[in-house]
N, C-alpha and C positions, 0 to 999 in steps of 0.2 A: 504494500500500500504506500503511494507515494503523500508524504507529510511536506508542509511548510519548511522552510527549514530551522526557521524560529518557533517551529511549535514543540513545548514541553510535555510529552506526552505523561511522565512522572507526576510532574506539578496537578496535571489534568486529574490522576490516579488522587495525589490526594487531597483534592480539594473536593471532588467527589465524597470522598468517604469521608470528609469532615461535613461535607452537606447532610449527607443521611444519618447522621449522627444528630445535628440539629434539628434537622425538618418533619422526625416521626409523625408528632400531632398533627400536621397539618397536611402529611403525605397523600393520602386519598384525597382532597381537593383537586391536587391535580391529575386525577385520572380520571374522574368523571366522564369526558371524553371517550373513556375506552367502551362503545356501546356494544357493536357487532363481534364476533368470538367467531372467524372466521378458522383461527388456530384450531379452536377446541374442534371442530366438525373435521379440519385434516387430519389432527391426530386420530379422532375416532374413524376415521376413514382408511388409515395409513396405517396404525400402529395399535389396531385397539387391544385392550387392556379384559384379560380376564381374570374372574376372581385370584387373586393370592398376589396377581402380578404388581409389580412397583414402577408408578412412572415419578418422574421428581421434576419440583419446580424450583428450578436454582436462581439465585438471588430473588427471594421472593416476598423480599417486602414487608408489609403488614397485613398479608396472606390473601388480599382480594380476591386472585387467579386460583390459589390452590383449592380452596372455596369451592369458586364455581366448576372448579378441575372438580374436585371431588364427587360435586352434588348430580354430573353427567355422566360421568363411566363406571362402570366393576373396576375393581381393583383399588389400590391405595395407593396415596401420592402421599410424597414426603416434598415439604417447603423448607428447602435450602435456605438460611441466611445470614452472613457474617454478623450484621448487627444485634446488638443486644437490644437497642432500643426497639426497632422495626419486630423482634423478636415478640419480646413481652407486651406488645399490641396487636403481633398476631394470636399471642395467644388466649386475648381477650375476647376473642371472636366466637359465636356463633359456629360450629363447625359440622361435619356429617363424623360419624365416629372411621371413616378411610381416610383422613386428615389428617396427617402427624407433622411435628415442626422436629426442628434441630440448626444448633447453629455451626457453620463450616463455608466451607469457599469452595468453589467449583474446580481448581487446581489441585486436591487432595479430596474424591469424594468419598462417603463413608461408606461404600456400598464393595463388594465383592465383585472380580470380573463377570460379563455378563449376564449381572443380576435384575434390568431396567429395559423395559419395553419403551419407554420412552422418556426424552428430555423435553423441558419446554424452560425457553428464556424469554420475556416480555422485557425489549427497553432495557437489555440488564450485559449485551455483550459488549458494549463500549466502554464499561464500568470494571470489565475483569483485569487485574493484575497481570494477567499470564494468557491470553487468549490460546495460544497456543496448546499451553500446558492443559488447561483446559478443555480445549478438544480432544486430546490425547485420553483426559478423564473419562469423556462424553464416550468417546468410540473403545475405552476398557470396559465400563460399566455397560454399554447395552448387548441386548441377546441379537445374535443373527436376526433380521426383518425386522428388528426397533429401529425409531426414529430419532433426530434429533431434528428441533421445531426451535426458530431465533423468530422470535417479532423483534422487526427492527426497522430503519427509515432504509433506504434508496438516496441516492446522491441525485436524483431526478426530483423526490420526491423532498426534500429538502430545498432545493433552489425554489420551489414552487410554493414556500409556505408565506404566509402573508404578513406574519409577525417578522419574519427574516428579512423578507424584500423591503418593508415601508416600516416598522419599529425599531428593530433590532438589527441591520446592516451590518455592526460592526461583525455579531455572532456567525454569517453565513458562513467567511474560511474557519473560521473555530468549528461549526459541528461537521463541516467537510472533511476536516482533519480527525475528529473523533471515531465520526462514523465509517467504517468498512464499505463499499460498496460490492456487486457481485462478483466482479473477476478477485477480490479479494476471499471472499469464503469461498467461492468453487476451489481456488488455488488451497488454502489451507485445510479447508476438510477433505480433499481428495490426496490429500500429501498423507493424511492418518492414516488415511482405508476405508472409508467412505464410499460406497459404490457408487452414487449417485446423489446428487446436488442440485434441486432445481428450487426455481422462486416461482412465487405469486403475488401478483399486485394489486388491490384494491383501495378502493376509494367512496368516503361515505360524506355525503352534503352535510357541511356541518356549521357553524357559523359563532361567534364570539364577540361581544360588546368588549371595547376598548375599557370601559371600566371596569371590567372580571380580568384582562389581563391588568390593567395597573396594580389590582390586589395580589396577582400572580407574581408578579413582579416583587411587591413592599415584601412581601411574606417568601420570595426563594421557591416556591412549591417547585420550579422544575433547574436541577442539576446544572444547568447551560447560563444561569442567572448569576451564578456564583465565581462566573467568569468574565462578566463587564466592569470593567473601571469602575470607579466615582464617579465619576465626567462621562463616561458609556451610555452609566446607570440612570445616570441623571438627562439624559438627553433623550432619553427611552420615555422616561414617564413625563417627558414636559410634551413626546408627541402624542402621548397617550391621553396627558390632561385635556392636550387641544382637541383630540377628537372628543372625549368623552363631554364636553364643555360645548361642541358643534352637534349635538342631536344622540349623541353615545349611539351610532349608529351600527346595527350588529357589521362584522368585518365575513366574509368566505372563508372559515377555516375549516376546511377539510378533516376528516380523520381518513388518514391516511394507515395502511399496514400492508408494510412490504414481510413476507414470509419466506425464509428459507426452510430448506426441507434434505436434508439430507439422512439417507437410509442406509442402513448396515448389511 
């Protein structure tokens, strides 16, 4: 993957996990957006899961996903996740009793070789230490015909977001440089052993008042905020103030999910 050449991909690493360190409480505000669960019908489509089987949801937050993983398939899902914080507000949750937590990193999984029918990471591969090492984990732990399932953005789909182009400018080489695009995963999960690596791209009408992002903004909810200057920062919410002060007229913000799919 070719980077800036001023881009600190370390710094990036941990300014991240000092984000999700702070943000637990307020973490599910920004994913409200995640409506449609395109993932969840490929993996049941691709990879399904019968009783006893284990699929894991690695970096997974304050357990949204494992949730709704849980409450659709046979089997049982374990939710992956380094924090302690994100941890003990998943485990405040509501749960089906196939739902189990644990905290660990996805470069050391706690699972035996091919014990896992399937992986899934939501928003969570740009965030790993070791991507590599990582992968390596992904393709020890699954059984021959398990998958492994990344929600993540598109370098297409990124140029085209609205907060990027007309708020946030400065952020557009920053999540370019984060994000992987596809000749990037094709090349590295077929370097594991990975038989096959394909995408899917969809796109859901979806729309955002300038004033829910300025709240977005004051409060950090998404990872990529934690990267603008003072003077960035500040330039972000005076065009945010203008709009929201001209009619707070909803903005076209897409929810966008780009899906790789790679099978064992």
């Amino acid at each position: 993957m070719r980077r800036a050449s001023n881009f600190d991909l370390e710094q990036w690493r941990r300014v991240s996990r000092e984000h999700f360190s702070r943000i637990t409480p307020r973490y599910d505000e920004g994913r409200k957006f995640e409506g449609e669960q395109r993932w969840l019908e490929e993996i049941k489509r691709r990879a399904p899961l019968e009783d006893g089987e284990w699929a894991l949801d690695a970096g997974s937050g304050t357990g949204l996903l494992s949730v709704k993983f849980g409450e659709q398939i046979r089997g049982r899902v374990l939710g992956l996740e380094p924090s302690p914080a994100m941890l003990r507000q998943a485990r405040q949750r509501q749960k089906p009793d196939n739902v189990f937590w644990a905290q660990g990193v996805s470069e050391a999984l706690p699972f035996a070789g091919e014990s896992l029918r399937a992986v899934f990471l939501s928003q969570v591969w740009h965030h790993l230490q070791s991507p590599q090492e990582a992968a390596k984990e992904f393709f020890r732990c699954l059984k021959n015909g398990g998958g492994l399932f990344i929600k993540t953005y598109s370098h297409d789909q990124i140029r085209a977001r609205w907060d990027l182009q007309v708020v946030f400018p400065e952020l557009m080489p920053f999540m370019l440089n984060v994000y992987p695009d596809k000749q990037d995963f094709e090349l590295l999960l077929k370097q594991v052993g990975f038989r096959s690596v394909t995408f899917l791209s969809s796109q859901r009408e979806n729309f955002i008042r300038p004033s829910q992002l300025l709240v977005f903004l004051r409060e950090k909810v998404w990872s990529m905020f934690s990267f603008l200057t003072p003077q960035q920062a500040a330039a972000g919410e005076a065009r945010l103030k203008a709009l929201a002060a001209d009619g707070d007229a909803p903005a076209p913000y897409p929810e966008f999910e780009f899906l790789v799919i790679a099978l064992k």
